[in-house]
C-alpha positions as CSV (number, residue, x, y, z in Angstrom):
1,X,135.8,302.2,264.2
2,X,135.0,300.9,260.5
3,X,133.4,303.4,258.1
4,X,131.9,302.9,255.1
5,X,131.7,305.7,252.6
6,X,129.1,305.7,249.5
7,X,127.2,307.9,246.8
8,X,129.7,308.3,244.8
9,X,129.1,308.5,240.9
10,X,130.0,309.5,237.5
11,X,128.2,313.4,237.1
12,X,128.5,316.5,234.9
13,X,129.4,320.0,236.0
14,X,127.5,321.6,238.1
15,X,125.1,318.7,239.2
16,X,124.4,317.6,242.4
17,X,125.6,314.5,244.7
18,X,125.5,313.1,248.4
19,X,128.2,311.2,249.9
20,X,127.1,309.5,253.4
21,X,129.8,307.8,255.7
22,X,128.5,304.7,258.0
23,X,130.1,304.5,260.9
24,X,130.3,300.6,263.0
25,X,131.0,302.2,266.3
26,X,127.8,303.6,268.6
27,X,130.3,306.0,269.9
28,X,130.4,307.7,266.5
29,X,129.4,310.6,268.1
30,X,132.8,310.9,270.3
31,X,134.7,311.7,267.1
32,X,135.0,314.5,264.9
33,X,134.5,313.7,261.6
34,X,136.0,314.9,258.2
35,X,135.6,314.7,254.4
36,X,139.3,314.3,252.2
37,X,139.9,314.1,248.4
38,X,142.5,312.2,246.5
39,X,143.0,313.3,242.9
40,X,145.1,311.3,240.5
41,X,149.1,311.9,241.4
42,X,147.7,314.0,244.2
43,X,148.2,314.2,247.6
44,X,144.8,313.6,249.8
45,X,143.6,316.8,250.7
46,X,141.4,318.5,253.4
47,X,137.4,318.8,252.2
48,X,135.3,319.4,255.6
49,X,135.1,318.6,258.9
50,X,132.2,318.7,261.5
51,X,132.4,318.1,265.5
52,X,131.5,315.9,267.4
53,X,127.8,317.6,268.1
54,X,127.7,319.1,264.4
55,X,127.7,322.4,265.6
56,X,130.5,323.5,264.2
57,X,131.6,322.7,260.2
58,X,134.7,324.0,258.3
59,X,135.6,324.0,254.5
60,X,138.6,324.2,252.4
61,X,138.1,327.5,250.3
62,X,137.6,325.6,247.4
63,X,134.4,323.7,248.8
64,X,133.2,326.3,250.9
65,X,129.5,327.5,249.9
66,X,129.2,324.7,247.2
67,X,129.1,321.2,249.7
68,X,127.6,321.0,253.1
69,X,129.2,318.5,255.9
70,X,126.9,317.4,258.2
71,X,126.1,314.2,260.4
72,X,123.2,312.4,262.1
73,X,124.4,310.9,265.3
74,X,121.2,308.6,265.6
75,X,122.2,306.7,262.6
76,X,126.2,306.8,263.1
77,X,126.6,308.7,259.9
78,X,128.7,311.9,258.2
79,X,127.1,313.6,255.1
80,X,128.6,315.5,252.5
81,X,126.4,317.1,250.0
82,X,127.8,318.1,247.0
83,X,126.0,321.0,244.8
84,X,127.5,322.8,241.5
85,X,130.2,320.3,241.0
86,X,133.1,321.3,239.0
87,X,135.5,318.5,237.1
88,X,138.1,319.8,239.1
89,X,136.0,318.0,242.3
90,X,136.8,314.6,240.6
91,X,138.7,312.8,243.1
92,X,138.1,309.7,245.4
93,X,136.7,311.1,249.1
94,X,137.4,309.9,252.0
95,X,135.8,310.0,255.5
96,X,137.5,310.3,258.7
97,X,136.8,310.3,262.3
98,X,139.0,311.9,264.5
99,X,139.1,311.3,268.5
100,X,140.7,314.8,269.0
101,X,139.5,317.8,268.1
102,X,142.1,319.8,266.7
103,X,144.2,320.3,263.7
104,X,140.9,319.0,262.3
105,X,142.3,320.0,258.5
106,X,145.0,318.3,258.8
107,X,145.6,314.0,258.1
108,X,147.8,312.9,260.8
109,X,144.7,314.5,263.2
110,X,142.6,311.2,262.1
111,X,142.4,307.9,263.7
112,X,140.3,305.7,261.0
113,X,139.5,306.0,257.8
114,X,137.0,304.7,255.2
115,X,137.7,303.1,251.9
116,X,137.0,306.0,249.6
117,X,134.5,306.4,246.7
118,X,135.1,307.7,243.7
119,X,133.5,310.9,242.3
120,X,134.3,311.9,238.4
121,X,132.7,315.2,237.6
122,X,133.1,315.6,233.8
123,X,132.4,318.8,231.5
């Protein structure tokens, strides 16, 4: 599976942005997919994750109620909307998809990953 992640951008605190994840494969919808974030001299870290039918989502506490995870199966693409960003959100994200469905917050649980794209939130 090859994903493509995009939308990422240069922003001030507490604007808005939407990060979408194309997926090659037509079974995109057999994999879970997740969100990740890499700050400078950081380790990558867990964002979001949403099965395989997007009926269930989960957040790290620092995300949760500001970005939304979602996915269209149709068009082989994972969402992340970003509201009320915060400078400490700057970090290049990452999209995942994941063939098992548990341990979803967690990097080993992901088979492929995207290229990352770069979001800088400034004050």
């Amino acid at each position: 599976v090859q994903l493509q992640a995009s939308g990422g951008g240069l922003v001030q605190a507490g604007d808005s942005l939407k990060l979408s994840c194309a997926a090659s494969e037509r079974t995109f919808s057999s994999y879970a997919m997740g969100w990740f974030r890499q700050a400078p001299g950081k380790e990558r870290e867990f964002v979001a994750h949403i099965w395989r039918t997007g009926g269930s989502t989960y957040y790290a506490d620092s995300v949760k109620g500001r970005f939304t995870i979602s996915r269209d199966n149709a068009k082989n693409t994972v969402y992340l909307q970003m509201n009320s960003l915060k400078p400490e959100d700057t970090a290049v994200y990452f999209c995942a998809a994941s063939a098992s469905d548990v341990y979803l917050t967690r990097v080993t649980s992901y088979d492929y990953w995207g290229q990352g794209t770069l979001v800088t939130v400034s004050s």
